[in-house]
C-alpha positions in Angstrom: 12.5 -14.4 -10.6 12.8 -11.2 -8.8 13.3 -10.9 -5.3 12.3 -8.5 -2.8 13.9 -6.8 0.3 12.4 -8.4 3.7 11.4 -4.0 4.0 9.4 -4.4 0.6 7.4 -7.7 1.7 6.8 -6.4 5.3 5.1 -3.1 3.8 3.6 -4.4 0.9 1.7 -7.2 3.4 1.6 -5.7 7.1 1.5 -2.0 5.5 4.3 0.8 5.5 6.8 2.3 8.4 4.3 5.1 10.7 1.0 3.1 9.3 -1.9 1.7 11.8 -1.9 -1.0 10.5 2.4 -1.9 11.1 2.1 0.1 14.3 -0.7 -2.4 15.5 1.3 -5.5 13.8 4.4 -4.0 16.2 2.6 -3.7 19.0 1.4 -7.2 18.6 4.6 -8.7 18.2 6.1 -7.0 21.0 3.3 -8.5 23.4 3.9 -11.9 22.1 7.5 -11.5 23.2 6.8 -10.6 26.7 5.1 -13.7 27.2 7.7 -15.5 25.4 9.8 -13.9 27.6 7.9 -15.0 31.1 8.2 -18.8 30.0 12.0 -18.5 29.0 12.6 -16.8 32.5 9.7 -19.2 34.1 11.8 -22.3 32.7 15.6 -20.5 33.5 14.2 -20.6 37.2 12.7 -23.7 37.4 9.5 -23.3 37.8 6.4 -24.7 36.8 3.5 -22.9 35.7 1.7 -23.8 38.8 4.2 -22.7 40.9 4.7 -19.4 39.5 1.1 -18.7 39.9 1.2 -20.0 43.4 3.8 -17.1 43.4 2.0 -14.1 41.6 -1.5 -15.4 43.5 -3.0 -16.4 39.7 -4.0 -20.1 38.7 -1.8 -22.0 36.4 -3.9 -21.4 33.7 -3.5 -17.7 33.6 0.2 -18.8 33.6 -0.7 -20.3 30.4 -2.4 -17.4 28.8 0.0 -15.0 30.0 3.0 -17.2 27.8 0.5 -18.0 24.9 -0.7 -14.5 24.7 -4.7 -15.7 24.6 -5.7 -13.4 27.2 -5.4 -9.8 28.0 -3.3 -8.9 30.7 -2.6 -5.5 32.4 0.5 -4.0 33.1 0.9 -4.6 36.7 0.5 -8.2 36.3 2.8 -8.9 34.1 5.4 -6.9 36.7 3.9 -8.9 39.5 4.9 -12.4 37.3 8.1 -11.1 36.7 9.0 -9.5 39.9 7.8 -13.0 41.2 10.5 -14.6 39.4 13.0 -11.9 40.8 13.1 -10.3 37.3 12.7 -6.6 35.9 10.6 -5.4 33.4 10.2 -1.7 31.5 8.3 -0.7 29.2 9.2 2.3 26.8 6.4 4.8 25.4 7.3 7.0 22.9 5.5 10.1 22.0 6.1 11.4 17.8 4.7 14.6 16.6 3.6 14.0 13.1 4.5 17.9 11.4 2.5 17.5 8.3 -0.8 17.1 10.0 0.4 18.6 13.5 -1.5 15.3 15.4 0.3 13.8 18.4 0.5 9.9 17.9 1.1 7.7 21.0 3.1 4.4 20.1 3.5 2.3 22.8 6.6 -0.3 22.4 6.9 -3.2 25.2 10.3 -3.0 25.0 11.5 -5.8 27.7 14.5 -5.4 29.1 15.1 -8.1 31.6 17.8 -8.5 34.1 17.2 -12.2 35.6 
C-alpha cells in the first residue's frame, strides 16, 4: 500500500500551495478558528452566550453564529466580541507579488493572536 505525505493529499484534494482554490480552503479555516476561538475565550470567562451578547449589544443567537461560523460577520464585530471579553485580536494581511505574471495577489490570513 503506498502512502502519501499529509502535503501530497492536501494538494492533490484542496489544490496546490499559491492556488485559489487552497488560498480560499485557508482562508476558511482560519475563520472557523476565530470563532472557535470566541467560544474558548467565551467559556475561559464564564460567560454565557447571552451574556456576552448582552455585552457586545448582539442577541445570543448571533453569539451562536459567530462560534459556529453560519453567518458572516465583519471585522469590527468580531473586535467588539472580543474586546468585550477584555481580549485582543489582529489580523495579518499579507501582500505577494507573483514575478512570473507581474499580478499583485491579496491573501488575507486571520491570524488571531489573543492575549486573554
Amino acid at each position: 500500500m503506498k502512502k502519501y505525505s499529509l502535503e501530497e493529499v492536501q494538494d492533490s484534494i484542496v489544490g496546490k500551495k499559491g492556488s485559489r482554490s487552497r488560498n480560499d480552503f485557508e482562508l476558511e479555516l482560519s475563520l472557523d478558528q476565530i470563532g472557535f476561538k470566541i467560544k474558548q475565550v467565551r467559556i475561559e470567562k464564564n460567560l454565557t452566550q447571552e451574556a456576552l451578547g448582552k455585552l457586545v449589544g448582539v442577541q445570543k443567537a448571533q453569539i451562536s453564529k459567530l462560534e459556529s461560523n453560519s453567518s458572516n460577520a465583519s471585522i469590527s464585530t468580531i473586535v467588539r466580541v472580543f474586546k468585550a471579553m477584555n481580549a485582543t485580536v489582529h489580523f495579518k494581511v499579507e501582500m505577494n507579488t507573483n514575478k512570473s505574471n507581474n499580478q499583485l495577489r491579496k491573501r488575507f490570513s486571520a491570524i488571531q493572536h489573543l492575549e486573554a
